[in-house]
LUMFIDREN-247486 format. One line per 4 residues: number of its first residue (from 1); for each residue x, y, z of N, C-alpha, C, O. Coordinates in nm, 3 decimals. Layout:
NUM) X/Y/Z/X/Y/Z/X/Y/Z/X/Y/Z ~ ...
This chain:
1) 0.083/-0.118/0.000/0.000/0.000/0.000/0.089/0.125/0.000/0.191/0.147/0.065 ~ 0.026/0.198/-0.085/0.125/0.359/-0.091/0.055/0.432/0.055/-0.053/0.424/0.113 ~ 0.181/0.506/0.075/0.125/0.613/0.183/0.020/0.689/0.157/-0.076/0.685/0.234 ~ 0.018/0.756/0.064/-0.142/0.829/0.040/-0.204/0.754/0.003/-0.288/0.806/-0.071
5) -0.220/0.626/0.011/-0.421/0.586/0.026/-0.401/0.515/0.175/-0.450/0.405/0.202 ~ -0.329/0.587/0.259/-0.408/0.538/0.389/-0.404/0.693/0.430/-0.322/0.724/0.516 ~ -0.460/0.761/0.394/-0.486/0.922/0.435/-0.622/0.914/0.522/-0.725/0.857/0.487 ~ -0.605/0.966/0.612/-0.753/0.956/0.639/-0.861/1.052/0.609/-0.828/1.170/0.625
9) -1.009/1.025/0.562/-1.073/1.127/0.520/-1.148/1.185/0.574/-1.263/1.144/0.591 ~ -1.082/1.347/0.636/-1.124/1.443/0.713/-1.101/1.582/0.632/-1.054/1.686/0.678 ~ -1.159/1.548/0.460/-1.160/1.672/0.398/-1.310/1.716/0.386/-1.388/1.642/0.327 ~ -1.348/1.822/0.436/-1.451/1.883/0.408/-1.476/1.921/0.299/-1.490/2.043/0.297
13) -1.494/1.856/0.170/-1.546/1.860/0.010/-1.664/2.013/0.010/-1.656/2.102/-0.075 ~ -1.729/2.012/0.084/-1.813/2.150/0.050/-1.748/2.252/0.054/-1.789/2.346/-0.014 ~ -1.636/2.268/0.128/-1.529/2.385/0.103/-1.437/2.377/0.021/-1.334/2.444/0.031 ~ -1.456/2.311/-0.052/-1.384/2.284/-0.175/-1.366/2.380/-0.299/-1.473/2.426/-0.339
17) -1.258/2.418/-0.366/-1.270/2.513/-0.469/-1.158/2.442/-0.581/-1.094/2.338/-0.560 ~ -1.153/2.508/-0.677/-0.976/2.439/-0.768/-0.936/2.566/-0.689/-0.990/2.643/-0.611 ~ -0.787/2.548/-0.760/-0.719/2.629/-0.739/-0.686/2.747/-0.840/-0.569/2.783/-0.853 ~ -0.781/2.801/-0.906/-0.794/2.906/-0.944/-0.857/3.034/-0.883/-0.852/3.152/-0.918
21) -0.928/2.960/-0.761/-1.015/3.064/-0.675/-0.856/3.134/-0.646/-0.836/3.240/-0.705 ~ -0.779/3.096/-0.586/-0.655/3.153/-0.556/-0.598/3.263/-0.613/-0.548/3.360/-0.557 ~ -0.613/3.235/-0.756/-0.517/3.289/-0.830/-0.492/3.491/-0.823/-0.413/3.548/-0.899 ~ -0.540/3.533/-0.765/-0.497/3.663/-0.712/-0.399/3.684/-0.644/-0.324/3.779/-0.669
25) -0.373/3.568/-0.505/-0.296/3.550/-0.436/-0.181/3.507/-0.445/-0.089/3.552/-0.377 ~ -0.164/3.380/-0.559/-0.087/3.329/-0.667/0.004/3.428/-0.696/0.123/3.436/-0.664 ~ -0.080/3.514/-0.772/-0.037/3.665/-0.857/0.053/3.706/-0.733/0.173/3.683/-0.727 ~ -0.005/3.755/-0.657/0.102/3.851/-0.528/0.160/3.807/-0.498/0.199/3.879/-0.406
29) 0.236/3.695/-0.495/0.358/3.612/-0.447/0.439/3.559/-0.550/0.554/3.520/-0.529 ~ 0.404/3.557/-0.622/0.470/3.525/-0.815/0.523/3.575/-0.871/0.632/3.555/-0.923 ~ 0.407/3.709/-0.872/0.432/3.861/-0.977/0.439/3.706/-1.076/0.551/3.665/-1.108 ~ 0.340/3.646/-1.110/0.333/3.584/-1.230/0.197/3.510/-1.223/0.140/3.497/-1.115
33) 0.139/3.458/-1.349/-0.013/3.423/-1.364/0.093/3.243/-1.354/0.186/3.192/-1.418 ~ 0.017/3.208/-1.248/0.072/3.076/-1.136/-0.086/2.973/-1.171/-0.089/2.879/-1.091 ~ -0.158/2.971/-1.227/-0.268/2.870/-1.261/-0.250/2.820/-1.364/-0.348/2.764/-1.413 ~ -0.131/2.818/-1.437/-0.107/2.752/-1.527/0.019/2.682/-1.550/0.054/2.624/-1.653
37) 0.093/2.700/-1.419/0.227/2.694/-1.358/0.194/2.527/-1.367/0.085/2.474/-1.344 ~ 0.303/2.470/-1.403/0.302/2.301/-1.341/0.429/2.277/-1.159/0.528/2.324/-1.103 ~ 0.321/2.167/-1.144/0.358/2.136/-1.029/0.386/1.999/-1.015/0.348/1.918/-1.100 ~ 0.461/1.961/-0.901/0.474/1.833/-0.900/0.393/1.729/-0.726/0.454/1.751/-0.622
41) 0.317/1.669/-0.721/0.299/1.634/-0.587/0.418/1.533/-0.495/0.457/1.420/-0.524 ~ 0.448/1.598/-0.405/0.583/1.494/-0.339/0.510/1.347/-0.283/0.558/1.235/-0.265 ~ 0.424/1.382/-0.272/0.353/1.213/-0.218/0.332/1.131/-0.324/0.390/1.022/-0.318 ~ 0.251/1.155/-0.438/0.212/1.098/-0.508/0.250/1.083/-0.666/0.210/1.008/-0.755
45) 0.367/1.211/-0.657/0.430/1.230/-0.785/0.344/1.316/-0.927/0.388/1.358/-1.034 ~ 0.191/1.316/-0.860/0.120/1.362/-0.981/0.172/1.526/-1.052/0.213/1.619/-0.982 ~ 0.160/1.530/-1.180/0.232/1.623/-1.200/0.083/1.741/-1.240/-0.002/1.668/-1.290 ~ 0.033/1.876/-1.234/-0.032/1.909/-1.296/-0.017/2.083/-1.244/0.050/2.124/-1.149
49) -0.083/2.145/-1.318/-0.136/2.305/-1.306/-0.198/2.334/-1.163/-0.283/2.267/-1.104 ~ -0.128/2.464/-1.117/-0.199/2.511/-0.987/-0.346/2.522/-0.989/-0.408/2.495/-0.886 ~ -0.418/2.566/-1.114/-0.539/2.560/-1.117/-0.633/2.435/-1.107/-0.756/2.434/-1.101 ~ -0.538/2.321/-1.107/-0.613/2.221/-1.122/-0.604/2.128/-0.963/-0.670/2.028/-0.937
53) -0.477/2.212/-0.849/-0.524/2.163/-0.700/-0.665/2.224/-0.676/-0.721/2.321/-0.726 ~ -0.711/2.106/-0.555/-0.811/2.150/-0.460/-0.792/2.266/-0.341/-0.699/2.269/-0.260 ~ -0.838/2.305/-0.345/-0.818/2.509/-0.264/-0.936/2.487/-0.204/-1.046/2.455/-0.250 ~ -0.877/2.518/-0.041/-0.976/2.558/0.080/-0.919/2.675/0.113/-0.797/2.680/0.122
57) -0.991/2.779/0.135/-0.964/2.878/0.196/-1.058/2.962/0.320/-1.052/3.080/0.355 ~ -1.127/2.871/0.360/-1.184/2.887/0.460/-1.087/2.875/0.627/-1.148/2.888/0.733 ~ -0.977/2.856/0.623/-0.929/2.829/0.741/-0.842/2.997/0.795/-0.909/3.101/0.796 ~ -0.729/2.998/0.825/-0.625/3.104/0.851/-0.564/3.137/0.773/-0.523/3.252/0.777
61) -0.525/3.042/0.653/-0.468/3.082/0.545/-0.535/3.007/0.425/-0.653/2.999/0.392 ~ -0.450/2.967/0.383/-0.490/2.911/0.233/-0.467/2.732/0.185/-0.386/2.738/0.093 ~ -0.491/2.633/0.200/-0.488/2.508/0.164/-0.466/2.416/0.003/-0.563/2.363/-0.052 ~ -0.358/2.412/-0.042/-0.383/2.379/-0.157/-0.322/2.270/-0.170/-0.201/2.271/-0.149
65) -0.383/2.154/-0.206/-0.414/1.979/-0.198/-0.405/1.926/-0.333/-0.479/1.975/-0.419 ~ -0.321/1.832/-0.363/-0.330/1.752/-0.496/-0.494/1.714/-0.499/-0.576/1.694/-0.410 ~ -0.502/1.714/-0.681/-0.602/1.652/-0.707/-0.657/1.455/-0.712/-0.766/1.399/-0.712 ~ -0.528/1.411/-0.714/-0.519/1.277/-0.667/-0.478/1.218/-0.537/-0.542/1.115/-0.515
69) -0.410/1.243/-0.462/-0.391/1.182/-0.321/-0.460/1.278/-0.224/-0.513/1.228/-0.124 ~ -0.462/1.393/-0.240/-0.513/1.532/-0.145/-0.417/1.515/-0.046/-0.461/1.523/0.069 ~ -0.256/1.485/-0.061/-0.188/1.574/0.008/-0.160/1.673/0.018/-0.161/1.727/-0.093 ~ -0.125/1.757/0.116/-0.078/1.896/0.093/0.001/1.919/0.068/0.101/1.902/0.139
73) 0.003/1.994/-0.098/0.130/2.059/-0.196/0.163/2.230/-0.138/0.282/2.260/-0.149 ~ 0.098/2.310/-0.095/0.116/2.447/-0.046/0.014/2.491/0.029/-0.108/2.484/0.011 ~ 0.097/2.554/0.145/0.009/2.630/0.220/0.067/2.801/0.237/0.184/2.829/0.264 ~ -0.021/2.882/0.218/-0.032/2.976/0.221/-0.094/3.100/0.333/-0.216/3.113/0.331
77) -0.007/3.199/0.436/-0.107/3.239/0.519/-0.037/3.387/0.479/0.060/3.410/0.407 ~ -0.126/3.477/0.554/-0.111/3.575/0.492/-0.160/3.673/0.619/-0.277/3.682/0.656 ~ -0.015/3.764/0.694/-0.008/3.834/0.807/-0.032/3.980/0.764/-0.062/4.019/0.651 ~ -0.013/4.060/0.883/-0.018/4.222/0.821/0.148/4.282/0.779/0.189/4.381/0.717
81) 0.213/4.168/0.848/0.370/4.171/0.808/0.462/4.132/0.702/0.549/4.198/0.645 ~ 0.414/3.971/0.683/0.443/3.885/0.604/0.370/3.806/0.505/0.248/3.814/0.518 ~ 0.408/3.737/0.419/0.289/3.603/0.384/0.399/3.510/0.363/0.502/3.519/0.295 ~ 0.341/3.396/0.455/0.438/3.269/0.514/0.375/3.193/0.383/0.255/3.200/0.360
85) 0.479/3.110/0.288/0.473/3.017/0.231/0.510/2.855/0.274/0.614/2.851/0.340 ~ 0.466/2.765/0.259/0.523/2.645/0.279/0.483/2.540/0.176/0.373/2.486/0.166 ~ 0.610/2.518/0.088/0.581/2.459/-0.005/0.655/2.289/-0.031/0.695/2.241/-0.137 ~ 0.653/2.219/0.119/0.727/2.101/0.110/0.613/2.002/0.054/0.698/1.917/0.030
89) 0.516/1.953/0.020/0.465/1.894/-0.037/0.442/1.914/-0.222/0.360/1.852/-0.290 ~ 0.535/2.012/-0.266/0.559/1.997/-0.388/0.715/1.971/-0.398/0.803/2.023/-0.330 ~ 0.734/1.839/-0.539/0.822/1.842/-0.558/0.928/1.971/-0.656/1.048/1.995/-0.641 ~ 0.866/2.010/-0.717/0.879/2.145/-0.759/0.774/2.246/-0.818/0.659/2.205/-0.831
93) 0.802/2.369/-0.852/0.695/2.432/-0.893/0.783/2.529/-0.985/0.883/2.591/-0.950 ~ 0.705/2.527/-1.147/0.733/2.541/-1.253/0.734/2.693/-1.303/0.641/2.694/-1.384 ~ 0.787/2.816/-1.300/0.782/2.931/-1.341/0.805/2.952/-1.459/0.921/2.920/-1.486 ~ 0.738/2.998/-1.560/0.740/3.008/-1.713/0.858/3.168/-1.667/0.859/3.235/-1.564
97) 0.956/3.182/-1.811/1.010/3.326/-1.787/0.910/3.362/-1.919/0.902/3.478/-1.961
């Protein structure tokens, strides 16, 4: 058995969005249009477009989850000081020049 299918399921699907709801926020941390960016998932290897993670943003910051295992590829919070990135659940993330 792979590690992500023993995830347990405690995702709240009605708060569910892609990850294009994001993409403003994307923008302000980019200074680049990031929904079309490829990504890689570190759990599961899936490779695809920021627009195409699952995005909760109902919590403190921002949640953004592969579309196949729903590990977490980036989290995003956003202070009056800073905006904390954490991006260890991607194996990389793709910037067009």
């Amino acid at each position: 058995m792979k590690a992500y299918e023993s995830l347990p399921d405690d995702i709240n699907r009605s708060l569910m969005l892609d990850g294009n709801a994001v993409a403003g926020t994307l923008y302000e941390i980019f200074s680049s249009e990031m929904t079309t960016s490829l990504t890689e998932c570190v759990n599961c290897g899936r490779q695809g477009e920021f627009g195409s993670l699952l995005a909760f943003t109902q919590a403190p910051g921002i949640v953004l989850r592969c579309q196949t295992c729903e590990h977490i590829v980036l989290r995003i919070v956003k202070t009056s000081q800073a905006i904390y990135l954490d991006a260890r659940g991607a194996m990389f993330i793709r910037l067009e020049r």
